[in-house]
C-alpha positions in Angstrom: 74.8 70.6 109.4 76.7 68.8 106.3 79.0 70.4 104.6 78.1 70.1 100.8 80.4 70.5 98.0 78.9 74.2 97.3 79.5 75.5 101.1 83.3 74.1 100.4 83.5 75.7 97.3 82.0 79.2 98.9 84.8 79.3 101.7 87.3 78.4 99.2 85.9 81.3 97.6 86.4 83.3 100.5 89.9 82.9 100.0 90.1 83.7 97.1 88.7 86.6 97.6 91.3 87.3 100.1 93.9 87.3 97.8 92.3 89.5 95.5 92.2 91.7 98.6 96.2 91.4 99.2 96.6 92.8 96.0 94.7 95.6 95.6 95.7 96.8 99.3 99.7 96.3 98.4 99.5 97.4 94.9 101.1 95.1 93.2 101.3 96.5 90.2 100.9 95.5 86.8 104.1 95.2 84.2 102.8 97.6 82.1 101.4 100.6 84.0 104.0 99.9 87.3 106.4 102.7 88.6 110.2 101.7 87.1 111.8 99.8 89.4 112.4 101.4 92.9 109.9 104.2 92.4 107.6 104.3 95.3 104.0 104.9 94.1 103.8 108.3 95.8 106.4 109.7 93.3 104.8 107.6 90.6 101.9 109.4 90.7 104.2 112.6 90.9 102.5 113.8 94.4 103.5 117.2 95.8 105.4 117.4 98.6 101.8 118.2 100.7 100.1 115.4 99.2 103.4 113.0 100.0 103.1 114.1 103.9 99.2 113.6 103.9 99.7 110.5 101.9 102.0 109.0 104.3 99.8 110.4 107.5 97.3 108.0 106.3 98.7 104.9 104.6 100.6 103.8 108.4 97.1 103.0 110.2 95.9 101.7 107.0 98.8 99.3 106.7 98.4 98.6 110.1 95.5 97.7 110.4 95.7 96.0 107.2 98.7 93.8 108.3 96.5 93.0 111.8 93.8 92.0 109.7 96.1 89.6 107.1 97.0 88.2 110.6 93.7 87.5 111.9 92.5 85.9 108.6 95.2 83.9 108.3 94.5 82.5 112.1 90.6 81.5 110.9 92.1 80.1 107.7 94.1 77.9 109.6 92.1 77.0 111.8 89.1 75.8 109.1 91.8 74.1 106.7 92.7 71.9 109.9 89.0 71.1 110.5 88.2 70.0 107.1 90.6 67.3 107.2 91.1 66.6 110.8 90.0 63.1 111.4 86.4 63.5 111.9 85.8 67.0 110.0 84.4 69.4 112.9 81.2 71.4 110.6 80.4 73.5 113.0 83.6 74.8 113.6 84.4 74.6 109.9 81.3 77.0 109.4 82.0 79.2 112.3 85.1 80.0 110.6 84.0 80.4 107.4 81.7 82.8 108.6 84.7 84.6 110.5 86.7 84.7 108.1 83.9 86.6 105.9 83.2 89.3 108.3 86.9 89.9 108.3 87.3 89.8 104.3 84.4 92.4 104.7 86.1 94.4 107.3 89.6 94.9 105.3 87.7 95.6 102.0 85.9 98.1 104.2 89.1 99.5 105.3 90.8 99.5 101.6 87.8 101.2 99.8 88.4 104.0 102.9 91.8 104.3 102.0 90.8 104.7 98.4 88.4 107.3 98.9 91.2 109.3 100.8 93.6 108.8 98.8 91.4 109.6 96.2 90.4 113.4 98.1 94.5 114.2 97.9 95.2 113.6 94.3 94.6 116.0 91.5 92.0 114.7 88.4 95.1 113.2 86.4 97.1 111.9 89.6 93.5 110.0 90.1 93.3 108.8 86.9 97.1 107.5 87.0 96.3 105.3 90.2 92.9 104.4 88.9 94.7 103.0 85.9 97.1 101.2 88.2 94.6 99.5 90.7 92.2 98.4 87.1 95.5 96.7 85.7 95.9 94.4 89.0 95.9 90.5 88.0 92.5 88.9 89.0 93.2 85.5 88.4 93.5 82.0 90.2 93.8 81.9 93.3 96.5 80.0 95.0 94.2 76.8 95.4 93.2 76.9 92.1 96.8 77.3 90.6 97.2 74.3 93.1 94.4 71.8 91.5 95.5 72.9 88.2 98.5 71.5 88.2 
């Protein structure tokens, strides 16, 4: 099968949407609504000291898995970015990693709206509405690649 410039553009896509992903699961928070420097988000959302344990109970297997994930996607990335411009492009292994590394965008975005939805069960209305606000003021922008062709 031959790759066409709209399958390119779809696993670039994919990657994109990874980032996105990296974002929103290590909360890199926006200037304005961010914690001051050295507060963790925990304390920023003024959790009591029940809410801190259960927190903490269940961000470590989130991270980890997370973090196995990140490493997984990063293999398949890899991997495709070498078949694309290997000598003679391999499309069936460029497509078998495309669609690999979609299942496993799925999977962690799966995994972070969990997260979300427990974290969301521990917090009080306004404690809710304080992380809410944080997650909506993440950047969505360009993507590495496209920051790359830009310039």
């Amino acid at each position: 099968m031959k790759p066409t410039p709209l399958r390119l553009a779809l696993a670039l896509s994919l990657l994109i949407n990874l980032g996105i992903l990296a974002a929103l699961a290590y909360r890199s928070l926006a200037p304005d609504n961010a914690p001051p420097a050295g507060e963790s988000l925990p304390r920023h959302l003024q959790l009591s000291a029940e809410q801190q344990h259960r927190w903490h109970q269940s961000e470590a297997d989130f991270l980890r898995q997370l973090a196995s994930g990140a490493d997984q996607l990063r293999i398949h990335r890899d991997r495709m970015i070498g078949a694309i411009f290997a000598e003679s492009p391999d499309h069936q292994l460029i497509d078998a990693e495309r669609t690999a590394i979609a299942r496993l965008q799925d999977e962690q975005q799966k995994l972070v709206i969990g997260q979300l939805l427990r974290e969301r069960e521990l917090l009080q209305p306004a404690q809710r509405a304080r992380l809410a606000s944080l997650l909506l003021a993440q950047p969505v922008g360009a993507s590495t690649i496209e920051q790359l062709h830009r310039n």
